[in-house]
C-alpha positions in Angstrom: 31.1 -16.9 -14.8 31.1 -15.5 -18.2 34.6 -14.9 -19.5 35.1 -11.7 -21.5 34.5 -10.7 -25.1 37.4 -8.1 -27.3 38.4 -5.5 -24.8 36.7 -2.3 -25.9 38.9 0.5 -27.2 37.5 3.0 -24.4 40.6 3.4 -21.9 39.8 1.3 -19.0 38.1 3.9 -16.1 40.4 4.9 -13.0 37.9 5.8 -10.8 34.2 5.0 -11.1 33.1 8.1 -12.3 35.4 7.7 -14.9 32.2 5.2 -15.7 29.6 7.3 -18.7 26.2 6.7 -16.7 23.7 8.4 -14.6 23.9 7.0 -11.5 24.2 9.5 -9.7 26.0 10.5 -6.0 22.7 10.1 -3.3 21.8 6.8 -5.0 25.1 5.7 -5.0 25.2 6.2 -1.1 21.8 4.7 -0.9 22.6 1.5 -3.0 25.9 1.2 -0.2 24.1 1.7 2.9 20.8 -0.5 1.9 23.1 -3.7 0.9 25.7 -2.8 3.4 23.1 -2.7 5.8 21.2 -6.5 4.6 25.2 -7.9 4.6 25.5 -6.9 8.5 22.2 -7.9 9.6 22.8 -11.6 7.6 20.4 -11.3 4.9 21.8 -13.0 2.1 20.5 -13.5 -1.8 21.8 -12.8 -5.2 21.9 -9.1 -6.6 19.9 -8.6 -10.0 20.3 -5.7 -12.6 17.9 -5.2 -15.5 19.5 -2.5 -17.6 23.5 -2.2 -17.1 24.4 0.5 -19.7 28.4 0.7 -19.0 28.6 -0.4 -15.9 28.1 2.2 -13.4 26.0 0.7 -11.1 26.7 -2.7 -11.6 30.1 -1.8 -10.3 28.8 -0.7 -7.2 26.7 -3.9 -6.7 29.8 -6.2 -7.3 31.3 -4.5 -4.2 28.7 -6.0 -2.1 28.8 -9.3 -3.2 29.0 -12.1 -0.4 30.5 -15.2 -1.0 28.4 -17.4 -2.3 26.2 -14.4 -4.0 26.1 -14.0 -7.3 25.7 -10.8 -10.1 23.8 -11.0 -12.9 23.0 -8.2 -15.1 20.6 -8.6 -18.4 21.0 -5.7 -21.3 20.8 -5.9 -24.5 24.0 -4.2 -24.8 24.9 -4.3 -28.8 22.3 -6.5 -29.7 19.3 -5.6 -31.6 16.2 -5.3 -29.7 13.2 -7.5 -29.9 10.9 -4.7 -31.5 10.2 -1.5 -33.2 9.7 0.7 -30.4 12.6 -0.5 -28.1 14.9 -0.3 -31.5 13.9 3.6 -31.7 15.0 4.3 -27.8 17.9 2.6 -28.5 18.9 4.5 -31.2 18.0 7.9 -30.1 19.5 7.3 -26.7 22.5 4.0 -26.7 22.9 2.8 -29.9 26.6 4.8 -30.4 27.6 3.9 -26.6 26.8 0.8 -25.3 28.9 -2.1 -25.9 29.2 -5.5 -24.5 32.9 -5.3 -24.5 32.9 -1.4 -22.7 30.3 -3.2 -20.1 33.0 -5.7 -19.3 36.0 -3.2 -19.7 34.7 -0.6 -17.2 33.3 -4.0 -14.9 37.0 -6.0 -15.2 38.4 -2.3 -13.9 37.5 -2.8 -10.7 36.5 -7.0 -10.2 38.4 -9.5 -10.9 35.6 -11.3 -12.4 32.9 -10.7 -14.6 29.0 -11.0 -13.1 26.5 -13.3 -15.3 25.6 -11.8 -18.1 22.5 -12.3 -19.9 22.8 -10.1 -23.4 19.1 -10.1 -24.3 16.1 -8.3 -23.8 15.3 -8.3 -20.1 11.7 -10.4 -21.0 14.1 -13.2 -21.4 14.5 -13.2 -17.5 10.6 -14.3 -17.4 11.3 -17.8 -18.5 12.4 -18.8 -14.8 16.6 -18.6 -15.0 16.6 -16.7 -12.1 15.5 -18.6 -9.0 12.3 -17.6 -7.0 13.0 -16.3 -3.8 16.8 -15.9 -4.6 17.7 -11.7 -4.9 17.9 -9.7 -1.8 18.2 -6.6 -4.3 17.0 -5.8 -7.7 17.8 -3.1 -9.7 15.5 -1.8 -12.7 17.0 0.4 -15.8 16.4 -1.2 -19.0 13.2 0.0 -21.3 11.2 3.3 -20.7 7.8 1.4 -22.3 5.4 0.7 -20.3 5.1 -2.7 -21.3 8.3 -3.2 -20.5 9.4 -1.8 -17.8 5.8 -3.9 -16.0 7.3 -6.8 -17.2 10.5 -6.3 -15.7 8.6 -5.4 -12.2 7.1 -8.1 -12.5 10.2 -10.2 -13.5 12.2 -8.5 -9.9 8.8 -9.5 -8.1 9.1 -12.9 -8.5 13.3 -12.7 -8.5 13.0 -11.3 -4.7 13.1 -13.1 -1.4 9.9 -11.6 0.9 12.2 -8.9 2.2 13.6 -8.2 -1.0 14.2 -4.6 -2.1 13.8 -3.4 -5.7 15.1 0.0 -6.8 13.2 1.5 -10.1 14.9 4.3 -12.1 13.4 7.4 -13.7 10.2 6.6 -12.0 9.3 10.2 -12.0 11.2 11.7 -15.0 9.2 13.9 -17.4 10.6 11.9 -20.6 9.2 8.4 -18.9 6.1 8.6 -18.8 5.7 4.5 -18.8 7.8 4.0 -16.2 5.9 5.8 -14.2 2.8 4.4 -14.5 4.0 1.0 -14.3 5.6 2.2 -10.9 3.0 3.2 -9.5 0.3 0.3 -10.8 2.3 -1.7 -9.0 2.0 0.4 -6.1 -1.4 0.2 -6.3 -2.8 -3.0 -7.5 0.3 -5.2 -7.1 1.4 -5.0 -3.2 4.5 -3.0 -4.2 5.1 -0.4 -0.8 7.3 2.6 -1.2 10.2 3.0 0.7 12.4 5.4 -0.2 12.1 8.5 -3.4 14.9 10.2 -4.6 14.6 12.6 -7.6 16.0 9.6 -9.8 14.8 6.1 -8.4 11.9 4.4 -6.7 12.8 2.5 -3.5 10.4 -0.4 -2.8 9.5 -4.0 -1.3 7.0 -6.2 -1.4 7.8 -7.2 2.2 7.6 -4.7 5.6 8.9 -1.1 4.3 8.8 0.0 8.2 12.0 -1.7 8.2 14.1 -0.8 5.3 12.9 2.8 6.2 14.3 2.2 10.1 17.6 1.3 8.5 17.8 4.1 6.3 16.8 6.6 9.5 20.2 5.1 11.2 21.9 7.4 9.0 22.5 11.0 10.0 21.8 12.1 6.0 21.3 15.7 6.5 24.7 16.2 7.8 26.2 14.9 4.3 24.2 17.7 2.6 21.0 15.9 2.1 17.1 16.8 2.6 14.9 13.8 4.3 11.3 14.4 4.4 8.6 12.3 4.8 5.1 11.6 2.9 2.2 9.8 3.1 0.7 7.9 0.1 -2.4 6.1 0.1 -1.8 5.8 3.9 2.1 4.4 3.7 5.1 6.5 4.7 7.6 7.1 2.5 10.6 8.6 3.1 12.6 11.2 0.4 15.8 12.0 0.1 17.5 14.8 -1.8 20.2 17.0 -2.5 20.8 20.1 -0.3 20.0 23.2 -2.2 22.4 26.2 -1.4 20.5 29.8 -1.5 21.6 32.0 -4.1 23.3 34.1 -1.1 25.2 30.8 -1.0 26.0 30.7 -4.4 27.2 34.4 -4.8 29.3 33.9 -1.6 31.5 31.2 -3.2 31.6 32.7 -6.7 32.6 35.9 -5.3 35.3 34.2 -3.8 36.6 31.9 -6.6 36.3 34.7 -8.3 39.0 36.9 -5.8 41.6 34.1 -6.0 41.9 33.2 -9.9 44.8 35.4 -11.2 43.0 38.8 -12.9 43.0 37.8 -16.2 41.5 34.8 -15.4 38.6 36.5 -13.3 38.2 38.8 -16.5 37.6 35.5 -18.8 35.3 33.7 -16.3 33.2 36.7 -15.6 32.9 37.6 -19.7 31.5 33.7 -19.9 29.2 33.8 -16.7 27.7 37.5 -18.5 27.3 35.7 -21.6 25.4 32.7 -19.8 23.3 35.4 -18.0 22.3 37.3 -21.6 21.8 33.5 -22.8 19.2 32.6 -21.0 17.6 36.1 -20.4 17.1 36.3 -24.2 15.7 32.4 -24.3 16.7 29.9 -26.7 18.1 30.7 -30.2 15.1 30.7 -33.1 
């Protein structure tokens, strides 16, 4: 295992949302119930992350480690990265936040041990460190290039056992444009068959989705304030999952009634603030 670096100045989390990141609640559950649901039925393999940022998620994976399993996550964490265009996403979007040693704070918070960690661009992962065959689940949130983020597909492709499930972040996300089409290419010319869409990540495997889609039907989702609905591309079902919109009746109803039971100069304050979001965005954005 790989034994930690300084301990980062961040105060350790308490919770895991204490953990910066967005990994959000419904992919949270759907991460659980997929790798709870390959633990009970005996599948076993190794768990792979491409992309960690602090920690979020690779928290959540370390809870379903098996003994015998094993955790690696690749990032290039403070590193600099391998060329000019992953050096500007860096720098617009990480640069000031991610850390090795925050990685392993926010990790060591919750496991007693760290996973393997390979701090380098996830191309690295290409050269055959990872056995074939040996993941039961992949997880892909490094580069928003195209070239990259193919790469790394094809990287979790060969990482995966036959019944292997990968999940692919901001697939669909109007600021990742090259994730999506490497997504979807290898949808469509590489044997990759949807599973499951939420409005963050891709579900998919390169084995039979009719049966990572049965296990995800097991759950009664709607009665946790979900949506499940069900497409059809290019002839496969794919099932979609998202949160449960309240009306605007809804949303008045509860207001209205936070509203009555804040003290009356607090009820003056909030509803000042909620009238000067209104006149915000009725008058658009500042020039």
């Amino acid at each position: 295992m790989t034994t930690p670096a300084t301990a980062s100045a961040r105060p350790a989390p308490l919770t895991r949302d204490d953990i910066p990141g967005w990994f959000f609640r419904l992919d949270r559950e759907a991460f659980a119930h997929l790798l709870s649901a390959q633990s009970a039925a005996g599948v076993t393999g190794d768990l792979l992350e491409l992309g960690s940022y602090l920690g979020r998620s690779a928290v959540l994976l370390g809870d379903h480690l098996r003994e015998g399993e094993r955790l690696t996550v690749c990032d290039l964490f403070d590193s600099d990265a391998g060329d000019d265009e992953n050096a500007a996403e860096m720098a617009m979007s990480y640069r000031r936040t991610l850390t090795r040693s925050a990685f392993e704070a926010n990790y060591l918070a919750f496991h007693a041990t760290l996973p393997e960690i390979v701090q380098a661009p996830t191309s690295v992962l290409a050269d055959g460190r990872i056995p074939a065959g040996s993941c039961r689940f992949v997880h892909v949130d490094a580069s928003h290039l195209y070239e990259h983020v193919a790469g790394d597909i094809t990287v979790a492709r060969a990482a995966l056992r036959p019944d292997g499930l990968i999940a692919l972040d901001d697939y669909r996300s109007e600021h990742t444009p090259g994730v999506s089409a490497a997504v979807w290419e290898a949808v469509f010319t590489g044997g990759l068959h949807p599973v499951l869409l939420t409005p963050m990540k891709f579900y998919g495997t390169w084995g039979d989705p009719a049966a990572a889609r049965e296990i995800l039907l097991e759950r009664d989702w709607r009665s946790e304030g979900y949506t499940v609905d069900e497409d059809t591309i290019a002839g496969a079902r794919v099932l979609r999952l998202n949160y449960e919109v309240k009306s605007p009746a809804q949303h008045s109803a509860s207001r209205r009634l936070a509203l009555d039971l804040l003290p009356p100069v607090a009820t003056r304050a909030t509803r000042r603030v909620l009238r000067t979001l209104r006149e915000r965005r009725a008058n658009g954005p500042a020039a």
